[in-house]
N, C-alpha and C positions, 0 to 999 in steps of 0.2 A: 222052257226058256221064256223069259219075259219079254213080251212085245216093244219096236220102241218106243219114246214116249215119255211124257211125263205123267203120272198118279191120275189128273187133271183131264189130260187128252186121254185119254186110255177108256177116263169114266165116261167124258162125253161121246165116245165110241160106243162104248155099253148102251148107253141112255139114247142116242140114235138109233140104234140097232132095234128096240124095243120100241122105239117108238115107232120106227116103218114097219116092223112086223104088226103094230095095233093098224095100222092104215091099210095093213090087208096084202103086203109084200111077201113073196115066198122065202123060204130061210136063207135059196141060194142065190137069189137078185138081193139080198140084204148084205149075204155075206162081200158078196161081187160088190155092194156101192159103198161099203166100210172098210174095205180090204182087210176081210179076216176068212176064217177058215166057218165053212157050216155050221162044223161044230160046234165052235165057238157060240155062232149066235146060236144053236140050241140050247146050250146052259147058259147064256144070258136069258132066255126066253124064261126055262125053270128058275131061274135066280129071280126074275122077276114078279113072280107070280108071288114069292114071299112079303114082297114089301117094295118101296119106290127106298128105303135105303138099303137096299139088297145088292144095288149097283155102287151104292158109292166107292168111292174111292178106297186102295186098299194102300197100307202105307209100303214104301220100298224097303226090299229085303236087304238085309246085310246088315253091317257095323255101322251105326252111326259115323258122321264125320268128325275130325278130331279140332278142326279149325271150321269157325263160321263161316257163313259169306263176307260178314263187316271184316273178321281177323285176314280170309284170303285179300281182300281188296288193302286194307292195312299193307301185305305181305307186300303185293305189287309196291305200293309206293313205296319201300323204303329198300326193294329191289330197283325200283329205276334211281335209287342215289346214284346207283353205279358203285361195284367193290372195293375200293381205293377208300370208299368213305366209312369203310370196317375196317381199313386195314389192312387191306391184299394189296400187291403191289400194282397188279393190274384191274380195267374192268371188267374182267371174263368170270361171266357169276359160271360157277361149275353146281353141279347137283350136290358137292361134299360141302362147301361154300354154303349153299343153300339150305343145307338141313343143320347146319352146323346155326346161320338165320336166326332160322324156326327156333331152333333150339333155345337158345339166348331172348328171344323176343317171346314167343307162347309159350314156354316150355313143352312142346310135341316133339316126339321122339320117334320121327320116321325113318322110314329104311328107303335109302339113297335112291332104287329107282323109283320108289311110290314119289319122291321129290320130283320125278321127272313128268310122272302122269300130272301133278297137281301144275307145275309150270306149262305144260303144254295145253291141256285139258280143260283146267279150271282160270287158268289166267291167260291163255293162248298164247303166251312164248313159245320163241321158236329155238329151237336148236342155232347157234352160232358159231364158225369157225373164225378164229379171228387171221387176219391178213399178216403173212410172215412176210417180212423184206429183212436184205441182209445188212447187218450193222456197219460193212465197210461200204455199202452203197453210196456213191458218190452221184448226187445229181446233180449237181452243174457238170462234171461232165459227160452224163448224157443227154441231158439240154444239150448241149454245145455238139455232140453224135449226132443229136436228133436234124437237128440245123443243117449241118454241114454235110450231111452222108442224105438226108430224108431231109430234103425241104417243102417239098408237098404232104407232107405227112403232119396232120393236125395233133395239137395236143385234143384229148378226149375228155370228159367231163370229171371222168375218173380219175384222170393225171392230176388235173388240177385241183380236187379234195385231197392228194396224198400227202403227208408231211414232207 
């Protein structure tokens, strides 16, 4: 399993590690002050002895990504239009909403919960529920309850953002 980290920090871990062990450090006060495993710095040790680009950086595994960074940051802003300015009738962006986006805007073709990782993960959205009230809600007369039945009873910051 891969350490966490980026490519970057990983190598500079390598490249420390080799260098306290040149300065005369034991494998296991190296491992102890880079927080890795012995072993580890022992095959950094052997890796090293090949060459100073023996450490570098190794690229991350898997699938490339299908959207850049510029295209994710693109995604966000034309997610905070708010859904109403696609066409929904509401603004509750859904993950079906979302890939449906993507679709229309980069042509990428993900599967609805990868939409979820990339809103949470890559753009740090948060999951939203949106606030249900009932349509025959009458508030002037519970203004006027509030009053009369609770008159030390403050309106709260919240009441007063509600429609």
């Amino acid at each position: 399993m891969r350490p966490e980290g980026s490519a970057e920090e990983l190598e500079r871990r390598r490249r420390r590690a080799v260098a306290l062990l040149r300065e005369g450090h034991s494998q296991r006060a190296v491992a102890k002050m880079v927080g890795s495993s012995q072993g580890s710095v022992s095959r950094w040790q052997k890796t090293a002895q090949e060459g100073d680009d023996a450490l570098d950086l190794k690229p991350h595994p898997g699938r490339p990504r299908c959207l850049s960074e510029s295209q994710e940051h693109e995604l966000g802003m034309l997610l905070s239009k708010g859904a109403r300015a696609y066409g929904w009738q509401n603004d509750l962006w859904t993950c079906p909403r979302v890939k449906l986006l993507i679709e229309q805007n980069f042509g990428v073709d993900y599967h609805v919960d990868h939409v979820r990782k990339i809103l949470v993960q890559r753009l740090a959205w948060t999951s939203q529920k949106p606030e249900t009230r009932a349509r025959e809600r009458k508030e002037d007369e519970i203004e006027l309850w509030r009053r009369v039945d609770f008159p030390r009873l403050k309106k709260t910051p919240k009441d007063e953002e509600r429609p």
